[in-house]
C-alpha positions in Angstrom: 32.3 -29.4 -60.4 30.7 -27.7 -57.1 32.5 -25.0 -55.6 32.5 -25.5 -51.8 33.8 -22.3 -51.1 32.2 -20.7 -48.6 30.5 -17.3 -49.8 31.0 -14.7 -47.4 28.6 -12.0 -46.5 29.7 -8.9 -46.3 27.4 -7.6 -43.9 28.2 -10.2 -41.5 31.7 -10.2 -41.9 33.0 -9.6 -38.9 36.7 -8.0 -40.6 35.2 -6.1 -43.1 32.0 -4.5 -41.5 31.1 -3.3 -38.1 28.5 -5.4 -37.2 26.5 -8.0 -38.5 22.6 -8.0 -39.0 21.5 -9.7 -35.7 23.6 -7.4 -33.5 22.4 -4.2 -35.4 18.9 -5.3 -34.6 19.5 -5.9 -31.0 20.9 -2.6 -30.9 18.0 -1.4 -32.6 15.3 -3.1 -30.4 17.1 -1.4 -27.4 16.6 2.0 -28.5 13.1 1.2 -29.5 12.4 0.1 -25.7 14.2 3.2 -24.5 11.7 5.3 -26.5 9.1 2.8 -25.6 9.5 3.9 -21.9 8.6 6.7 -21.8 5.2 9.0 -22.6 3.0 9.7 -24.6 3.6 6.0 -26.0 5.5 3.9 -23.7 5.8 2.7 -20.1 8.1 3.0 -17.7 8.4 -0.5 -16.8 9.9 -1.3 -20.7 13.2 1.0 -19.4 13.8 -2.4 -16.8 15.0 -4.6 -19.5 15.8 -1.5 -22.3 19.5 -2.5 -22.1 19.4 -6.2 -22.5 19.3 -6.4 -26.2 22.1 -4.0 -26.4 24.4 -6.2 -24.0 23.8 -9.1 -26.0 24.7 -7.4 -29.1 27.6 -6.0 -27.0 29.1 -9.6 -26.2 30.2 -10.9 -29.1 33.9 -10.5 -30.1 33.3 -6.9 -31.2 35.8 -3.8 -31.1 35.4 -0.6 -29.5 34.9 1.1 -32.8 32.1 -1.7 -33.3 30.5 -1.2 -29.7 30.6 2.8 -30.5 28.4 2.0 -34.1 26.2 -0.4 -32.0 25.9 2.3 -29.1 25.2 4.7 -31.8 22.8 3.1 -33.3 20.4 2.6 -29.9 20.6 6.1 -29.4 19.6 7.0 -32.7 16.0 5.1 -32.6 15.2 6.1 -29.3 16.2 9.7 -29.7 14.3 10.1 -33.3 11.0 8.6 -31.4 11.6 10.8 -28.2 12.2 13.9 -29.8 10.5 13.8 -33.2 8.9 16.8 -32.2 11.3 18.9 -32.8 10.9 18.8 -36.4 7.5 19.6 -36.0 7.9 22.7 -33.9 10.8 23.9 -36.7 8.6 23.3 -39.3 5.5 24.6 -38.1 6.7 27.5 -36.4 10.5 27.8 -37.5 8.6 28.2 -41.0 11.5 25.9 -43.0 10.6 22.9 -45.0 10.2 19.9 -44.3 13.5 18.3 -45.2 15.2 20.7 -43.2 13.3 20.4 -40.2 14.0 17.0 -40.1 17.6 17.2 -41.0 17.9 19.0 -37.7 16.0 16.9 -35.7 18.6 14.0 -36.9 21.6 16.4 -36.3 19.9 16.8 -32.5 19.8 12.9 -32.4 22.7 12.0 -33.9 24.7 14.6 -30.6 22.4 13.0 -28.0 23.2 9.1 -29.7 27.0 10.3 -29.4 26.6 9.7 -25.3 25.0 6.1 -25.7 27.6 5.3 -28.2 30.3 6.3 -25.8 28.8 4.2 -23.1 28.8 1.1 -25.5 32.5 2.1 -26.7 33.7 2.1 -22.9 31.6 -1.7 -21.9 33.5 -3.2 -24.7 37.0 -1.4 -23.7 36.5 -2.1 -20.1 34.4 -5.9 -20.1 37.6 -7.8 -19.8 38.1 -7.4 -16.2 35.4 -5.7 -15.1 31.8 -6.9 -14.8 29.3 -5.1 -16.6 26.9 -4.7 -13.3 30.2 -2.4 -11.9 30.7 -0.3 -15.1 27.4 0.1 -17.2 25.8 1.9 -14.2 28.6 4.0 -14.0 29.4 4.7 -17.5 25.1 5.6 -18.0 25.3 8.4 -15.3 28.9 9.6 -16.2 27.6 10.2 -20.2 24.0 11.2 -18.9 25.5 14.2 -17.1 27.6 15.0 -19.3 24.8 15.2 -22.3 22.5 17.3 -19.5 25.0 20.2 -18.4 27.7 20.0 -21.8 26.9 23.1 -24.6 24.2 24.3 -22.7 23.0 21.5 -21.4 20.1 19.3 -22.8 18.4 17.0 -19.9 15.3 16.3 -21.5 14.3 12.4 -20.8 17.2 11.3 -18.5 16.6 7.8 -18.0 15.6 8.3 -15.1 11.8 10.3 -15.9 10.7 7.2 -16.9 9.7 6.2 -13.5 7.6 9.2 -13.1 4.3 7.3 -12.0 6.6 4.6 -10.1 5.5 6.4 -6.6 7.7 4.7 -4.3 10.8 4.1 -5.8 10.6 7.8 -6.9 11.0 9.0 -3.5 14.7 7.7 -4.4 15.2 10.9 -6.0 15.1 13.4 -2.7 18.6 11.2 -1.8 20.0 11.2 -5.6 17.7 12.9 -8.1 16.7 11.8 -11.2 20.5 10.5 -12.1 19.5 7.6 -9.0 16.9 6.2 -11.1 19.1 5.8 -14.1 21.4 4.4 -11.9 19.1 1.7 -10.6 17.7 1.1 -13.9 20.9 0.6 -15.7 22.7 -1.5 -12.6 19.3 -3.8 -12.7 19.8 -4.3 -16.7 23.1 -5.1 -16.3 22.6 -7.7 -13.2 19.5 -9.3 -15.6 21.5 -9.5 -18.3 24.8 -11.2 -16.8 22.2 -14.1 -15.2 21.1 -14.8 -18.0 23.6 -15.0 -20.1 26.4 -16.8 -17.5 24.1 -18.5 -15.5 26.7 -19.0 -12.7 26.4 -18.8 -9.1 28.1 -16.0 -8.7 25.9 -13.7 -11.4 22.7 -15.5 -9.4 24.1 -14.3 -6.1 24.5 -10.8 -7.5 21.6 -10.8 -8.9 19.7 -10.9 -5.6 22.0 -8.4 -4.2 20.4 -5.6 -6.7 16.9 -7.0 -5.9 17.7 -6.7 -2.7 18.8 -2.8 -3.0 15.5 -2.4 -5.3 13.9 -3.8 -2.4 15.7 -1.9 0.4 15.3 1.6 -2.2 11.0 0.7 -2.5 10.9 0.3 1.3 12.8 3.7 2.2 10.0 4.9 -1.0 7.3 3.9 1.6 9.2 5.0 5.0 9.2 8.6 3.4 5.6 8.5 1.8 4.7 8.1 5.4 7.0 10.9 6.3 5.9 13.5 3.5 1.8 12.7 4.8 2.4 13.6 8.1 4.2 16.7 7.3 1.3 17.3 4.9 -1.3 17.1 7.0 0.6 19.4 10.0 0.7 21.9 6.8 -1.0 25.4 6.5 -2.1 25.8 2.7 -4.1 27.6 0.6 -6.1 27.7 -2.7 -5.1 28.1 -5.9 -6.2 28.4 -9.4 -4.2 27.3 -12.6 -6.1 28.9 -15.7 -5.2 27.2 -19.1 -6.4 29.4 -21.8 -5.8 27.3 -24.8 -4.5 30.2 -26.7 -3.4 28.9 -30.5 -0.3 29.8 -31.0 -0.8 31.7 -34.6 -2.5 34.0 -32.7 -1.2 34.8 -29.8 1.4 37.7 -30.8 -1.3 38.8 -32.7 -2.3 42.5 -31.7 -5.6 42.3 -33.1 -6.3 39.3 -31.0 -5.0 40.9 -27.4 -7.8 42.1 -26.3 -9.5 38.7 -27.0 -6.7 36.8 -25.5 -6.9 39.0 -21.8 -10.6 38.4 -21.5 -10.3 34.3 -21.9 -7.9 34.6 -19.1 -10.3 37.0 -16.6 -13.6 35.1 -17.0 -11.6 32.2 -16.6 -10.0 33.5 -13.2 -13.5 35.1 -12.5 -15.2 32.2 -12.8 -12.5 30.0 -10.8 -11.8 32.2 -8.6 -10.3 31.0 -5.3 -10.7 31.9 -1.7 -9.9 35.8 -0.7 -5.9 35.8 -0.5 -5.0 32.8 -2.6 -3.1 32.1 -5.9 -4.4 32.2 -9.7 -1.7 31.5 -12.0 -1.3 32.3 -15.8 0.8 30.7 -18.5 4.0 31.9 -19.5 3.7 34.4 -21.8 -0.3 34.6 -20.9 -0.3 38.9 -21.2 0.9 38.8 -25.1 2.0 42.4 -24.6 4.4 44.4 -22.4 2.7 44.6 -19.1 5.1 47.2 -17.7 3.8 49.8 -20.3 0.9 51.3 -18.3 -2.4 51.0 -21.1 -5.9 49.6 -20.8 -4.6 45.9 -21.3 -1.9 46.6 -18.3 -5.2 47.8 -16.2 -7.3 45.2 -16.7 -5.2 42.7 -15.4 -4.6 44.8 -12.3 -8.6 45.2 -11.8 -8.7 41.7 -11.9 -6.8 41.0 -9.1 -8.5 43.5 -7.3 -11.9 42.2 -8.0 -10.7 38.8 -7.2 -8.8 39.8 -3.9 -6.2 37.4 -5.0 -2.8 37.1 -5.8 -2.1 37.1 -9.8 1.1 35.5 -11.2 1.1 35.4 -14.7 3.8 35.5 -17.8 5.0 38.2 -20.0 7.2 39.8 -22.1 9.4 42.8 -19.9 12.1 45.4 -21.3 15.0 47.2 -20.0 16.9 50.2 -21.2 19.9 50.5 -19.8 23.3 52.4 -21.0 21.2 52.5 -24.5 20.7 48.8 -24.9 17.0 47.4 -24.8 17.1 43.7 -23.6 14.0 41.4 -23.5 13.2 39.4 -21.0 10.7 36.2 -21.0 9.6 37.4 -17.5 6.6 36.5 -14.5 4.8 39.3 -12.3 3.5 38.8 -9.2 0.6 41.2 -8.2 -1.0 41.5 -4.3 -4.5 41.5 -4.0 -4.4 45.4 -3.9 -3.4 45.0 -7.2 0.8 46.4 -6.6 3.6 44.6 -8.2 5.4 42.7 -5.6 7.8 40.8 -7.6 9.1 40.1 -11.1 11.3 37.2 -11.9 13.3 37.4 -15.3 13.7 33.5 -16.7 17.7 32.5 -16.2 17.8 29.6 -18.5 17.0 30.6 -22.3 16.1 27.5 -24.8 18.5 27.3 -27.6 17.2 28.8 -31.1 14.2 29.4 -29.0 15.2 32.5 -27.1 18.6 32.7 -28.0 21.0 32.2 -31.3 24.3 30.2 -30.1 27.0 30.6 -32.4 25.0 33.3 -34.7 28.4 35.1 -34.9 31.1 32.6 -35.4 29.2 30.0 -38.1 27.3 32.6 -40.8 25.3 29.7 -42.2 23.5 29.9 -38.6 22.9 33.8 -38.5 20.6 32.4 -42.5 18.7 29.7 -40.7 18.1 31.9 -37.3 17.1 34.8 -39.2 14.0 36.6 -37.4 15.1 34.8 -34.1 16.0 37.4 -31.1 18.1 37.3 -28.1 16.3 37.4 -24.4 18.1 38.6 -22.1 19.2 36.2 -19.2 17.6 37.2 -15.8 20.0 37.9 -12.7 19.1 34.4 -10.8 16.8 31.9 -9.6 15.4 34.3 -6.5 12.1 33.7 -5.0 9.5 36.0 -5.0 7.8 36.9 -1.7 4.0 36.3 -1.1 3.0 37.6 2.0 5.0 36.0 4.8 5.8 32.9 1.9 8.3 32.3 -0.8 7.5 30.7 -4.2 10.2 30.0 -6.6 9.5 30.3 -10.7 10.2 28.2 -12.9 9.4 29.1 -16.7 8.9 26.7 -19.2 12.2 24.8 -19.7 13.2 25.2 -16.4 11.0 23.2 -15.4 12.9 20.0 -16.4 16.5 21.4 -14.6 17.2 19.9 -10.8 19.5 22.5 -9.8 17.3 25.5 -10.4 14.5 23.9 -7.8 17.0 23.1 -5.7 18.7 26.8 -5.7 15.0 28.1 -4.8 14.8 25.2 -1.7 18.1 26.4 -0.4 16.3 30.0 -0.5 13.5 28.6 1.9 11.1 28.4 -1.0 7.4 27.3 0.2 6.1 26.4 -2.9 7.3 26.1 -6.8 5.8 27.1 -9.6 6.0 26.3 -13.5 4.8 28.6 -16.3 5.0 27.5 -19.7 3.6 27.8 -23.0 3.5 24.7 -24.3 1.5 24.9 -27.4 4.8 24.6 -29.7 4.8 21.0 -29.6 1.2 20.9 -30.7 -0.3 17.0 -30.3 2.7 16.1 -30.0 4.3 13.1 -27.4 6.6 16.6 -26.1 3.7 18.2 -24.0 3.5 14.8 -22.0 7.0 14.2 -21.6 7.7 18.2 -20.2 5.1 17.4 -17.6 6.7 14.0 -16.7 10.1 15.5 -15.6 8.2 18.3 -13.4 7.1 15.8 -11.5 11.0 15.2 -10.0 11.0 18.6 -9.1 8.3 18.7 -6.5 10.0 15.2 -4.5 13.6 16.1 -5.0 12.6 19.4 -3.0 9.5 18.2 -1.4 7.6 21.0 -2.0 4.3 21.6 -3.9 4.5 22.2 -7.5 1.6 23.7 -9.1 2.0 23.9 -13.2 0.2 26.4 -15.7 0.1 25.3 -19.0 -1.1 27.4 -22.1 -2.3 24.5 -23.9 -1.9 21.6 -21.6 -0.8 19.8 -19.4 -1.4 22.0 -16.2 -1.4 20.2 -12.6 -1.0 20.1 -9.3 2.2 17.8 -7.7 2.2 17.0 -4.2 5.8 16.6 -2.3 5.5 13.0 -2.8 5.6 13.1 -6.4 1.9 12.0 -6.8 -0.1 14.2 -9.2 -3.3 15.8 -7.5 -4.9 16.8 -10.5 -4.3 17.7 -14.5 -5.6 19.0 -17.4 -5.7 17.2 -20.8 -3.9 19.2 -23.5 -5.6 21.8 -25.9 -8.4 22.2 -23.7 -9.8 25.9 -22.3 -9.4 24.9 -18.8 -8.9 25.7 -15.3 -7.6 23.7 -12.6 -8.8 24.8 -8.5 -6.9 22.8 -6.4 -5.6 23.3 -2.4 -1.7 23.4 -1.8 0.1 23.5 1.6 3.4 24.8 2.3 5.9 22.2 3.7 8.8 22.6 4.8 10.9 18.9 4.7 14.7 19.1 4.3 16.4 16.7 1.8 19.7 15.0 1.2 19.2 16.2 -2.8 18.4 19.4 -2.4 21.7 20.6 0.4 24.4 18.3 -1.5 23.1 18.3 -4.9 24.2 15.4 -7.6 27.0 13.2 -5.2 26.2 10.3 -7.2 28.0 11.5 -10.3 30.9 13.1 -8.7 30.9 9.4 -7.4 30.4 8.2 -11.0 33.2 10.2 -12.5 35.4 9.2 -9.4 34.9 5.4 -10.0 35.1 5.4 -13.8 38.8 7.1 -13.2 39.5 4.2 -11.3 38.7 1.7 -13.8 40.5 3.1 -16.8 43.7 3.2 -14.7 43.4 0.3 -13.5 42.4 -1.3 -17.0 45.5 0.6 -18.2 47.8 -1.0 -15.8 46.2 -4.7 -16.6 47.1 -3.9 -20.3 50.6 -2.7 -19.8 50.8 -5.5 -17.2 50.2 -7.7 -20.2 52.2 -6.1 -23.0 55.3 -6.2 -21.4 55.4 -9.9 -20.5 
C-alpha cells in the first residue's frame, strides 16, 4: 500500500530550520549585488536594486531570529567579496598561513554581516505596521553608523561610495554625506520592492514620490555643478605634482635599498617638476628613514626642494622623546622652497593591527598573533599646515576614507586637502580601487580640491565637484602634473556634520515605541 504521507524537508521546514533554500538564496544574491556595486568588479548602478532579493526573502512568514540569519547571510557574501583582501595583506605581509589569514578575514565579515543582520531582524520586527519604504532607510543608516564609528570605527564601503562616478546625484553629499546616498539607495529599494510586490495604488503613488525626490536630488546635483564651475573658474590655483614611486613593499624598510628608494623619488620630482612655488607631493611613508635625524638622506631631500624652488610634502616615519618614552609617529613634512620645515602633521587616526595592537593587554592570544607589531603614537589633531598665505589639510592613508576629519580641516579654512598613502599592502587587489573611491566624497562634501599620492597606485586629482581630473593606474612608476585652485564654497555637510542620522536614530526610537504600544495594545485585549 502507498504511503501518502507527506515527506517533509528539513531544510524547508519552516518550524524546524531557519529558512528554506529559496530565501537563503535570495539573501544570498543580495549580498552578491551589494559586492557587485562596487569597484574593482562591480557597478554602482547594481546597489539600485541590491535590496530586492533580500525583501522578498524577508516577506515570507519568517521570525526575527529568521530575518537576523537571512540578514546575516547578505552580509556575509558581500563582505567576503569586498574585503577579501584582507587576508591577502595578513598573509603576505602579516607572514601567517593561509588558513589563518582567512579565518580573520571571516571573523572581520562575520562583525561587519552583524549590522545587516540587525537591519533584517528589525524589518521583520517592525513590517506589521510600518511600511518598509519608512523603516529600511532608516534602519540602513542607523546600523551603517553604528558599524563606521563603534570599536574604532570601520567605514570602509558605506553604501553610499558606490555612487562615486554618479556626478550629479553625488553632489547630494555636500547636504548629507555619504550616509545621503545610502539613504536614497536603500528608500528607492524599498519603494521598488513594495510596487512590485503589492501592486496597489497606494505603493504606485509612493513610488513616484521617491522618483520624484531622485529627481528633485539630480536637479539640485546640477544646480550645484553649475555653482562649484563658477567658483572654479573665479579661483587662484597653482601646479602641482603627485610622484608615485612604485616602491615594492619588501623593500621599502630595507636599508640597503634607501638610497635607491630617495633617488626614484628626486628624478621623478626633477623631471616633473612644477612651476617655481608650487606643490610636489610624496607617498606616505615615501622617506623610508627618519627625516628628522640630520644625514645625507635628510639633505638630499632638502636640496631637492631647493633645486626645484618648490614646496615638498612628503611621508615619514618621526620620533619623540619625551619624559623617557620614545613614541613613533606615521607623520608628513612640509618644506618651503628655501628648503625650512614649515610644518609637520602627525596622523590622528591609526589602522587597527596596522599601527596599533587593540586589546594586546587584556586577550594574550592577541599579544601571539600581533607579535612584531608596534604602537604609533596618535598625533595631537587634524590641524592644517600653512603654505604661504594657504592652508592644506593631511590626510594619511586611512583617513582618507573618514568625513569628519575633512570636515574638521574645512572648519579650519582649509584651501586644499591632501591624501598620502602607501597603498601597496593590498597588492592587485580590488582594495587600491575601492580606497580611492571613497576619497572622492571627501573633495564634494568640503568642496575643496583633493590631490592624492599613492605609492603604488591609484594617485589623482579630484575637483570640488567630485569629478576626477586625472589618475594613475596602480603599480606603475608614475607621476601625475596637474593644476589645482583654491576655493573657498561653504557647505551644509561640512558646518552641521551627519544630521541625517541623529535624524535616523530619532525616528527609529519612534517606531519601536510606538510598535511597543501597538503590541501591548493588543495583548491586553
Amino acid at each position: 500500500m502507498k504511503n501518502n504521507t507527506a515527506t517533509i524537508n528539513p531544510i524547508q521546514s519552516g518550524s524546524g530550520n531557519l529558512f528554506t533554500r529559496n530565501t537563503a538564496f535570495l539573501a544570498a544574491l543580495s549580498g552578491l549585488l551589494l559586492f557587485l556595486s562596487f569597484p574593482r568588479y562591480g557597478s554602482g548602478w547594481l546597489a539600485w536594486i541590491a535590496f530586492i532579493p533580500l525583501f522578498f526573502a524577508l516577506k515570507k512568514p519568517v521570525t526575527m531570529t529568521q530575518g537576523l540569519v537571512l540578514g546575516f547571510i547578505t552580509g556575509m557574501v558581500s563582505y567576503v567579496g569586498i574585503i577579501y583582501w584582507i587576508a591577502f595583506v595578513i598573509i603576505n605581509y602579516g607572514f601567517l598561513p593561509l588558513y589563518l589569514g582567512i579565518i580573520l578575514m571571516l571573523l572581520l565579515a562575520c562583525y561587519l554581516s552583524f549590522y545587516i543582520a540587525l537591519f533584517a531582524g528589525c524589518i521583520v520586527y517592525l513590517r506589521e505596521k510600518m511600511p518598509l519604504y519608512l523603516t529600511a532607510p532608516v534602519l540602513w543608516i542607523c546600523f551603517e553608523y553604528g558599524k563606521s564609528y563603534l570599536l574604532t570605527g570601520f567605514p570602509w564601503e558605506n553604501l553610499g561610495y558606490s555612487q562615486y562616478l554618479n556626478t550629479y546625484l553625488l553632489q547630494f553629499a555636500d547636504i548629507a554625506g555619504v550616509f545621503g546616498l545610502s539613504f536614497l539607495i536603500v528608500l528607492f529599494n524599498a519603494a521598488l520592492f513594495e510596487m512590485i510586490n503589492k501592486r496597489t495604488k497606494r505603493e504606485y503613488a509612493i513610488g513616484c514620490m521617491v522618483v520624484f525626490v531622485l529627481a528633485g536630488v539630480y536637479i539640485y546635483g546640477i544646480y550645484r555643478l553649475d555653482q562649484v564651475n563658477q567658483a572654479v573658474q573665479n579661483s587662484e590655483g597653482m601646479e602641482v605634482s603627485l610622484i608615485q614611486g612604485n616602491i615594492d613593499q619588501s623593500l621599502k624598510w630595507n636599508e640597503d635599498y634607501q638610497r635607491e628608494t630617495l633617488n626614484i623619488y628626486e628624478q621623478l620630482s626633477l623631471k616633473n617638476s612644477p612651476a617655481n612655488g608650487s606643490l610636489i607631493v610624496w607617498p606616505e611613508t615615501a622617506a623610508p628613514f627618519l627625516f628628522q635625524d640630520r644625514n645625507i638622506l635628510h639633505d638630499q631631500i632638502v636640496n631637492l626642494s631647493l633645486k626645484t624652488k618648490s614646496w615638498l610634502l612628503f611621508g615619514s616615519v618621526s620620533h619623540a622623546r619625551e619624559n623617557g618614552g620614545n613614541d613613533f609617529f606615521n607623520s608628513a613634512y612640509l618644506l618651503s622652497p628655501a628648503g625650512v620645515v614649515k610644518g609637520k602633521y602627525d596622523k590622528v587616526h591609526l589602522v587597527p593591527y596596522g599601527e596599533y595592537v587593540p586589546f594586546r593587554d587584556i586577550f594574550p592570544f592577541v599579544k601571539k598573533l600581533t607579535a612584531g607589531i608596534g604602537d604609533f603614537g596618535t598625533g595631537p589633531g587634524f590641524y592644517p599646515l600653512s603654505l604661504d598665505h594657504k592652508k592644506i589639510g593631511i590626510l594619511i592613508c586611512y583617513e582618507g576614507i573618514l568625513p569628519f576629519a575633512a570636515r574638521r580641516y574645512k572648519q579650519q579654512s582649509t584651501d586644499l586637502l591632501v591624501n598620502i598613502t602607501n597603498d601597496a599592502w593590498f597588492g592587485a587587489t580590488s582594495a587600491p580601487f575601492q580606497h580611492f573611491s571613497m576619497s572622492v566624497f571627501r573633495a564634494v562634501e568640503t568642496r575643496l580640491y583633493l590631490v592624492r599620492a599613492a605609492n603604488t597606485g591609484i594617485s589623482g586629482i579630484i575637483d570640488p565637484g567630485g569629478r576626477i581630473i586625472a589618475k594613475t593606474n596602480i603599480f606603475q612608476k608614475n607621476a601625475l602634473k596637474g593644476y589645482i585652485k583654491f576655493v573657498n564654497i561653504p557647505t551644509f555637510y561640512a558646518q552641521y556634520g551627519d544630521i541625517l542620522a541623529m535624524i535616523c536614530f530619532g525616528l527609529i526610537i519612534f517606531y519601536f515605541l510606538m510598535n511597543l504600544k501597538w503590541r501591548v495594545g493588543n495583548a491586553n485585549r
